[in-house]
N, C-alpha and C positions, 0 to 999 in steps of 0.2 A: 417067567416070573422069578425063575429061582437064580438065572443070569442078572437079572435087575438089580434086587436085593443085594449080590454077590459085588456088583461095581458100584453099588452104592455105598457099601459097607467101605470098599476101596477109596473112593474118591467122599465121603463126603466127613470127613475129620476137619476140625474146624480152619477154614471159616466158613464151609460148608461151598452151597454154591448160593445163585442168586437166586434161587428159587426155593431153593432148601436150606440156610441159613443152620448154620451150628456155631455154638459158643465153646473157647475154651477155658479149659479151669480157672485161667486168670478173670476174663469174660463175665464168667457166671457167678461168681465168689460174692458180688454184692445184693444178689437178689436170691432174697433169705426172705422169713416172713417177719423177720425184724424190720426187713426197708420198707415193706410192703407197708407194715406197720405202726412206722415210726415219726408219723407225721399228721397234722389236723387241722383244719383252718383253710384257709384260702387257697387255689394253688399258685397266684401269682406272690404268695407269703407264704410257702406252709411253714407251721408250727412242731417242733422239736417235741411231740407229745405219742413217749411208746407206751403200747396199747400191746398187753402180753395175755389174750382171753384165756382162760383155766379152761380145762374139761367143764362143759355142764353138767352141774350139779341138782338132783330135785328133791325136792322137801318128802320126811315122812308123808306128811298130812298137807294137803294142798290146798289155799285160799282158796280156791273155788274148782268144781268138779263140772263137766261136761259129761252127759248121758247117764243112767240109770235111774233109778227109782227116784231120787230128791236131787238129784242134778239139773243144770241148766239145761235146754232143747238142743242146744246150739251155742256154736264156740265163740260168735258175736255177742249171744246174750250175755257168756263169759266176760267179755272183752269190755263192753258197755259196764259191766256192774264192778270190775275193778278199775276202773279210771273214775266211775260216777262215789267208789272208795277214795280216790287219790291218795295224797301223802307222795314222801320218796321215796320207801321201800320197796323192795321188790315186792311184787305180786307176783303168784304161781296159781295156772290154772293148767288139771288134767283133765286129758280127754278118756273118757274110757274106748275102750273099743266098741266101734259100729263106723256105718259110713251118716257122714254129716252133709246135706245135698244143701249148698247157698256159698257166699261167698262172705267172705271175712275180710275187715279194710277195721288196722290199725294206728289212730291216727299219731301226732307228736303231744306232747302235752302232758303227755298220762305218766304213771309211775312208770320204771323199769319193769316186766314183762318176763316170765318164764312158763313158756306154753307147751305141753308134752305130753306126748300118747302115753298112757297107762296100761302099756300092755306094748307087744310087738309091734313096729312100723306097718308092717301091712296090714293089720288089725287095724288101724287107726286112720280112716279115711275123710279127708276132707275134698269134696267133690262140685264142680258145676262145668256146666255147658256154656260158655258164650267165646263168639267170633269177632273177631276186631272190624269185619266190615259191615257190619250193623251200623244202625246211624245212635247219635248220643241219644234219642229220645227212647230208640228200640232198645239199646243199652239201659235207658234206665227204666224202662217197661216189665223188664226181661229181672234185670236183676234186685228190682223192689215189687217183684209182682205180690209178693204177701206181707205188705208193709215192713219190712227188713229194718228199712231206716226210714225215722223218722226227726223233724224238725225239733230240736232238744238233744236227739243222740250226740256221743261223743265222735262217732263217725260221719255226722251229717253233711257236713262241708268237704269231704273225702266224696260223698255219695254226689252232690251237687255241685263240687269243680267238674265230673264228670256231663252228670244229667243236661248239665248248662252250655258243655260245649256246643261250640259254633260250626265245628270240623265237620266232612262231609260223614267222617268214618269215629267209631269210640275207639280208633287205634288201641294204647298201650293199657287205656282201661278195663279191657279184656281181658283182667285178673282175676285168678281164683281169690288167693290171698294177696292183699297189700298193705304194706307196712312201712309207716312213717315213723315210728317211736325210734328212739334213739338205745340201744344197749339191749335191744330186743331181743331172747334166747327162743330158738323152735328148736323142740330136740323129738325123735322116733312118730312121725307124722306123717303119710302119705298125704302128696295134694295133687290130684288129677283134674287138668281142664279135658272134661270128657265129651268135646267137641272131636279129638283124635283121627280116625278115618272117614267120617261122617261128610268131608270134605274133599276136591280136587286137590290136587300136588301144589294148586295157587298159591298164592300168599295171602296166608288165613294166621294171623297170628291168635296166640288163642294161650294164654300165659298161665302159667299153673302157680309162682312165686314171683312179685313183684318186691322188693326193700328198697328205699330211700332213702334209709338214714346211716350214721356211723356206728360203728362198732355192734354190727349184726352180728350171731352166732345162728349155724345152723350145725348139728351132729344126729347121723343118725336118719336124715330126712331121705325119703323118696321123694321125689319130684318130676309128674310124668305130664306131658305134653307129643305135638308133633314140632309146629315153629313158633320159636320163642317161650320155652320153657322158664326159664327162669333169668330175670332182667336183676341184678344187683348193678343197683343206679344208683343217683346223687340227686336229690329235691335238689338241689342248689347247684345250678349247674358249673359254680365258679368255688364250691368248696370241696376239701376229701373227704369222701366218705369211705369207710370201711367195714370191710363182710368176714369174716372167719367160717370156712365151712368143712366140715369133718367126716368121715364116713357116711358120705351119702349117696344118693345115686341121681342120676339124672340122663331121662329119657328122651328121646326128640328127634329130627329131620334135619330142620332149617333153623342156626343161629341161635341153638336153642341154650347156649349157657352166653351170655349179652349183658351189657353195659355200660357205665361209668366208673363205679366204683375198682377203688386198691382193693382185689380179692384174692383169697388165700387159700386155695381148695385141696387140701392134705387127704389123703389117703381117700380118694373117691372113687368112683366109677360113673363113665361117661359112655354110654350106650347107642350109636346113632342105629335106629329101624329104618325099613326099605318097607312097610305095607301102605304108607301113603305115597311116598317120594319115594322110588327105586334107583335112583342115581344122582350125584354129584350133593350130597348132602352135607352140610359143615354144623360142627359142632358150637365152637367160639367165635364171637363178635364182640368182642372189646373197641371199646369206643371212649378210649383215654384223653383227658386233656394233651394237648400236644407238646407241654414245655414240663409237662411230668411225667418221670421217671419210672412210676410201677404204676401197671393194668391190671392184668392175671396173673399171679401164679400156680401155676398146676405141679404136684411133687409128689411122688409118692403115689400113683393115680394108677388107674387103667382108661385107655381109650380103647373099647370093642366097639363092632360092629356086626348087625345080624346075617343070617343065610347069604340073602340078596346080595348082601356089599362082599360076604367073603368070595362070594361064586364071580362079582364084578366089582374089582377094587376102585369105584371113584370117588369113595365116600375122601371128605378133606377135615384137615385139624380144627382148619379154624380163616377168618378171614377180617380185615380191618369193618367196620361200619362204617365209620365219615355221615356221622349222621349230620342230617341240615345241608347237606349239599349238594342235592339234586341239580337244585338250577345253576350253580355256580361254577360244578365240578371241585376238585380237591385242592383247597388253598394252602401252600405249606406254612405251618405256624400257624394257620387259625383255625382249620376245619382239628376236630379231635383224631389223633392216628392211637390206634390200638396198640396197645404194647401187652407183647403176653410172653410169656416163657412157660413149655413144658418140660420139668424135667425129672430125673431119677423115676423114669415115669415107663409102665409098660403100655406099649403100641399094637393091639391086633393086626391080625387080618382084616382088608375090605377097604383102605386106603391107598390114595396115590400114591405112590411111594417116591415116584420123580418129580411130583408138585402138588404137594399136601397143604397148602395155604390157595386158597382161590382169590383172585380178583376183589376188590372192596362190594362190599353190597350197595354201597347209595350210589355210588359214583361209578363205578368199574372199572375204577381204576386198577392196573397191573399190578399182580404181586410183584416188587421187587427190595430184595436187602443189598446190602452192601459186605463184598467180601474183602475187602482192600488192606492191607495189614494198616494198622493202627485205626481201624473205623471206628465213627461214633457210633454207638448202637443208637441214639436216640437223634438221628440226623431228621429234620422233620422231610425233607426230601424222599426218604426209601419207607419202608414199611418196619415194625419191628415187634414182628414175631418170629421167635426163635426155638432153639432145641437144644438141650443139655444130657448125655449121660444115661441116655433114654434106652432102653430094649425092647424086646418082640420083634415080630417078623416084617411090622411096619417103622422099627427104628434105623435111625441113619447110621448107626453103629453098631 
């Protein structure tokens, strides 16, 4: 291992190789969370529109309070009674500490939104069970079993695009929370889909944070799952959406930090476990439109991994989605190619270190980059996920 690391350290200065892609200072100098940032609207038009999210900030005194003596039951009830408030203001609702067993679904519509544990992240549990291969009706059996939602709620039609599906499977509806509001803040909240080991290595996606819209804020969050933890996506699959997320952590197996969305993940922590999946487990699956320029970026970060992966390092960074492409295979220019960069970012133990990007998940298609002097990084032909500036024992430098 220590020979590996030692020729990789030698050989892999940019442009890296084809399998392990690195950027150099020239390279990397535009993808800032200004670029990331700095765009809205369409992406065959995006829009000249920077988006600079402050620290989240929370009120003395909170519009509305979750748990204790005169609080609401539940962070939906919350949720239902400041949009059933409206106006444009922001609304703030705290959570106190205890765990909250149901599922939360935020829809578009409603005022701006600042939702926050009152008390330490792990004090503050938002919690449920469900598996994405359930069928839409067990899905909505399971997740309205004590009338939850009802016809009038402001979530209703969140609850009933799912209930109503035709699909064999409630795939991606498999959320703990989901959020469609726009400028939405989650700050110090665990949210566990505590479906977790209960399950085979299969594909059981099982989503602890679902967002949809633009200019999400997350700081401070835990977010624990096995596959597919946390999906920062686009309702709209032809506009940008935008995520900001800060000090958080995020736990998982398989794909489990996934998307569409321009995301921004500053000083986080990214943890792959081995007690359900013991090998070859990937973190990132960005699933960027193909003719735009920022997917992920990761900066400032750590990526570890537990016992399992240190003692057998197959755990991988990250891998294209290509979602939609099953039948088709990978169309260049119109299937979505992932674009992600990690960088100034620390790298554990417990990863491949000679090919830490795996294969696409929909399609299987090859990791490959382009090392060629003057390359496009955004050729739709090659893959482009890359590496900048990065250290630990799993960086290429």
């Amino acid at each position: 291992m220590k020979t590996v690391l030692l020729m990789l350290a030698t050989l892999l200065a940019a442009p890296g190789t084809p399998a392990r892609p690195i950027l150099s200072p020239a390279e990397a100098a535009p993808y800032t969370a200004a670029s990331y940032f700095g765009y809205s609207g369409p992406y065959d038009n995006p829009i000249a529109d920077p988006w600079r999210p402050p620290p989240i900030s929370t009120p003395r005194r909170a519009d509305f309070v979750v748990g204790g003596r005169h609080g609401f039951a539940d962070v939906q009830q919350a949720v239902n009674a400041a949009y059933r408030a409206g106006g444009t203001q922001r609304r703030s609702i705290a959570v106190r500490p205890g765990t909250y067993t149901g599922t939360v679904f935020i829809p578009a519509g409603g005022p701006p939104l600042t939702i926050y544990g009152d008390g330490p992240a792990r004090a503050v549990n938002l919690e449920f069970t469900v598996d994405a291969t359930i069928t839409p009706a067990q899905w909505a059996q399971q997740v309205n079993a004590g009338g939850r939602y009802a016809e009038g709620d402001p979530a209703w039609s969140m609850f009933q695009s799912c209930a109503t599906k035709t699909t064999a499977t409630a795939a991606l509806c498999a959320t703990v929370v989901w959020a469609q509001s726009t400028d939405l803040q989650l700050k110090g909240l665990t949210i566990t889909n505590t479906l977790l080991d209960t399950v085979d290595r299969g594909t059981h996606q099982a989503l602890a944070l679902r967002t949809d819209a633009d200019r999400t804020q997350l700081e401070g969050m835990r977010l624990i799952s096995r596959q597919d933890t946390f999906l920062a996506n686009a309702a709209d699959v032809d506009r940008i959406a935008r995520v900001a997320v800060r000090h958080t952590y995020v736990e998982g197996d398989t794909d489990f930090v996934f998307g569409r969305a321009a995301a921004v993940f500053d000083r986080c922590e990214f943890r792959l476990v081995s007690s359900r999946k013991d090998s070859g487990g990937v973190i990132f699956a960005p699933n960027t439109a193909p003719h735009f320029r920022y997917g992920f970026l990761v900066t400032r970060s750590r990526l570890v991994a537990d016992a399992g992966y240190r003692a057998a390092p197959t755990g991988r960074f990250g891998r294209a989605w290509d979602q939609g492409a099953s039948a088709t295979g990978y169309l260049p220019g119109i299937t979505p190619n992932g674009q992600l960069l990690i960088r100034d970012s620390y790298l554990g133990v417990g990863f491949d270190v000679a090919a830490p990007w795996a294969p696409a998940a929909t399609t299987s298609r090859p990791f490959l980059a382009r090392v060629d002097e003057g390359r496009d990084l955004d050729d739709v032909n090659f893959n482009r996920l890359y590496e900048f500036a990065n250290h630990g024992p799993s960086a290429a430098s």
